[in-house]
DOMI-104360 format. One line per 4 residues: their letters; for each residue x, y negated, z negated of C-alpha. Coordinates in Angstrom, 1 decimal, decimal comma. Each point is the difference from the previous one (the first is absolute). Example, Ala and Ser with C-alpha at 12.3 -4.5 7.8 and 13.67 -1.06 7.14 Angstrom:
2
AS> 12,3/4,5/-7,8 | 1,4/-3,4/0,7 .
This chain:
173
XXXX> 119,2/-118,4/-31,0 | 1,0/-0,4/-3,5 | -1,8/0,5/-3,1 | -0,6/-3,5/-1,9 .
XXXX> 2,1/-0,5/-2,9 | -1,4/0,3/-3,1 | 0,7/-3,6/-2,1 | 0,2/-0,4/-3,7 .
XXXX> 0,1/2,1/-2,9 | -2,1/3,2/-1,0 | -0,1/3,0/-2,1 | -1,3/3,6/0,0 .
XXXX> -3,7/0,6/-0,9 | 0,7/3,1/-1,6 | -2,8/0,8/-3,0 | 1,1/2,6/-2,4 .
XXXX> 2,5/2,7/0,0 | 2,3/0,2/3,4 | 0,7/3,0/0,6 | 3,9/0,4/2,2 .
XXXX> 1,8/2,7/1,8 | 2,9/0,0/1,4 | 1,1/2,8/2,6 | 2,8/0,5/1,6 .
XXXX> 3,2/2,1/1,7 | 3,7/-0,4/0,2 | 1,6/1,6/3,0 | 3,4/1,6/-1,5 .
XXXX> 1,7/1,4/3,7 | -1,2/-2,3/2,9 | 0,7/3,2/2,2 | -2,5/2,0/-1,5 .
XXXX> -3,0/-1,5/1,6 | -1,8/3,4/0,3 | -0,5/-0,6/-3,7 | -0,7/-3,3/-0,6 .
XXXX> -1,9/-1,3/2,8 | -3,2/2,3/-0,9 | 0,3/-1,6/-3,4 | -0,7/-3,2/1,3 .
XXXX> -2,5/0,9/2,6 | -2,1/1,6/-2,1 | 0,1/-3,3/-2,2 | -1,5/-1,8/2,6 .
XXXX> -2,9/2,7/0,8 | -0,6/-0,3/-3,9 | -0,4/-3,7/0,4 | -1,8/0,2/3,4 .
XXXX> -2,4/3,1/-1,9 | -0,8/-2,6/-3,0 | -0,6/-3,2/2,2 | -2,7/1,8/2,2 .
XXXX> -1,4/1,1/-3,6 | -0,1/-3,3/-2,0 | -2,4/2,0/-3,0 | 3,0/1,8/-0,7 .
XXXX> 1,3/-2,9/-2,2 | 3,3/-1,8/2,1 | -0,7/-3,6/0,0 | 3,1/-0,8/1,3 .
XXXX> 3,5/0,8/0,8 | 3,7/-1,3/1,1 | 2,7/1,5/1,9 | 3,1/-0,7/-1,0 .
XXXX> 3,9/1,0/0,2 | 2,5/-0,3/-2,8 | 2,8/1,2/2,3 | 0,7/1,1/3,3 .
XXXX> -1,2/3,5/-1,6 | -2,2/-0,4/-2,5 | -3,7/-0,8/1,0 | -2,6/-0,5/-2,5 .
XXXX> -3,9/-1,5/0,0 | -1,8/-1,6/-2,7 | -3,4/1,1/-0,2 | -2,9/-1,8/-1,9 .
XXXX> -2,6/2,5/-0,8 | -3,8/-0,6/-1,8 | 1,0/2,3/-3,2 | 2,3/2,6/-0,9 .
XXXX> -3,0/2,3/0,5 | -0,5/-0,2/3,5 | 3,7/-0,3/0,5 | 0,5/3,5/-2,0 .
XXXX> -3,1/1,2/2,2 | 1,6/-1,0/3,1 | 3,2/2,2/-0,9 | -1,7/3,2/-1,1 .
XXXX> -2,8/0,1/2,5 | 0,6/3,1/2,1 | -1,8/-1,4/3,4 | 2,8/-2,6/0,2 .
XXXX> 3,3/-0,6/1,4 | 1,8/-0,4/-3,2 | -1,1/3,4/-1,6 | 1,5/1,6/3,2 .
XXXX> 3,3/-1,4/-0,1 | 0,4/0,2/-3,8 | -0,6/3,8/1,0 | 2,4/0,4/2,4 .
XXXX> 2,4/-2,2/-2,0 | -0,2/2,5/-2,9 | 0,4/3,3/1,9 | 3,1/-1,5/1,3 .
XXXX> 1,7/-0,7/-3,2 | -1,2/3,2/-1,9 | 1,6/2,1/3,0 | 3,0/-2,2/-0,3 .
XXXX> -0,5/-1,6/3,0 | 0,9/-3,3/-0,8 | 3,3/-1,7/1,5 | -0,1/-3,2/-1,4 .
XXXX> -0,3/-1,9/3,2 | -2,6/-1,8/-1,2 | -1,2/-1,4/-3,5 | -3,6/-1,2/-1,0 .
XXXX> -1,2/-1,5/-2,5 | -3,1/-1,8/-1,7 | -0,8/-2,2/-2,8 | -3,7/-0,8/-1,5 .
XXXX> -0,9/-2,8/-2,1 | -3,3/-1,1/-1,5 | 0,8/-3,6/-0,6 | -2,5/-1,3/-3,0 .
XXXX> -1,9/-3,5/0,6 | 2,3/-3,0/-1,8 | 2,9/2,1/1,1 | 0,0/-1,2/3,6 .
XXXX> 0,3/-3,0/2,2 | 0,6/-1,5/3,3 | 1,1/-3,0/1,8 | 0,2/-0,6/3,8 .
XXXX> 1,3/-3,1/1,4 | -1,3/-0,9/3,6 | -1,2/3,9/0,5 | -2,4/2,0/1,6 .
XXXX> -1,3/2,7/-2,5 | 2,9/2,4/-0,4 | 0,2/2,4/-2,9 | -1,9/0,3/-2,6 .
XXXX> -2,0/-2,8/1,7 | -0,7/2,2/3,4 | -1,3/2,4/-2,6 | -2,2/-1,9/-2,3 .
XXXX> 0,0/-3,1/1,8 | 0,9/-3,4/-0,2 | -1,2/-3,1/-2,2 | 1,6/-3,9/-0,1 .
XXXX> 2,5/0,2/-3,0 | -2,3/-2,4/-2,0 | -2,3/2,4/-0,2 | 2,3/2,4/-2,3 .
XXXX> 2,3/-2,9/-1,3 | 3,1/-1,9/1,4 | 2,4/1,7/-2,1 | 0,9/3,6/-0,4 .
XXXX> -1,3/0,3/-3,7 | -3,2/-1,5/0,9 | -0,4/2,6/2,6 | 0,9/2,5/-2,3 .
XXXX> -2,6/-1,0/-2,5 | -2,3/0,3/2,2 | -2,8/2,5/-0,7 | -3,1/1,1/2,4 .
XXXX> -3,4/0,3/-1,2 | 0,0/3,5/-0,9 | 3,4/-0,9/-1,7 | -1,3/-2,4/-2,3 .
XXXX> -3,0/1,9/-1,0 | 2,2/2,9/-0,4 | 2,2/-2,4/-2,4 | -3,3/-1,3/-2,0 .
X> -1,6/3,6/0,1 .
């Protein structure tokens, strides 16, 4: 009935650059539900849209609340390319409700029911690691997979030194 637990200690196997974004809303009047619950719907249609196109570049992705009104998800994308591609491609969901989104605030139709918000980071190799203690692959290592610890060091500045092929060729090059 329940998923075996995983035992021991393992890392990410992230090679190269990571690319992150997180996404998210604050609801500012709980009332106003008119407003922010099509926010979040059409959050999980974008989601839904990307997992039934995996070329699109999402590798992986958490849900996640920081309050009992701000919801965010970290996504793990293949590059920044195909994450840019995904938010200016005018066949999907996104380029819609960025549309609509827009129209609404140049005819000053804003309210300020509800805020959103993004952040985007292309995390450079050496600049990341992972640890997870008696986890099934969560994170960055749902995304890129998962690897026994040893394989990318014990300690966090081994795991930071690490560097994948391309990486070291890159280095030497």
């Amino acid at each position: 009935m329940f998923a075996e637990p995983v035992l021991g200690r393992t890392t990410a196997d992230a090679e190269g650059d990571v690319v992150v974004l997180l996404i998210g809303m604050r609801i500012n009047h709980f009332w106003a539900a008119h407003q922010w619950l099509p926010v979040a719907l059409s959050m999980f249609r974008m989601l839904g849209e990307l997992a039934r196109d995996g070329d699109r570049g999402l590798l992986g992705r958490v849900l996640l609340t920081a309050s009992p009104r701000t919801y965010y998800v970290v996504q793990y994308w293949e590059s920044k390319e195909k994450l840019y591609a995904y938010a200016t491609a005018p066949d999907m969901f996104h380029h819609r409700v960025w549309g609509i989104i827009n129209r609404k605030e140049r005819a000053g139709k804003t309210r300020g029911h509800v805020g959103i918000w993004h952040e985007a980071y292309v995390v450079p190799e050496g600049a990341y690691e992972s640890v997870y203690a008696d986890m099934p692959a969560f994170g960055l290592a749902a995304a890129h997979g998962q690897v026994p610890v040893e394989r990318r060091g014990r300690y966090a500045r081994d795991r930071f030194a690490h560097r994948s092929a391309a990486g070291v060729a890159e280095e030497a090059g």
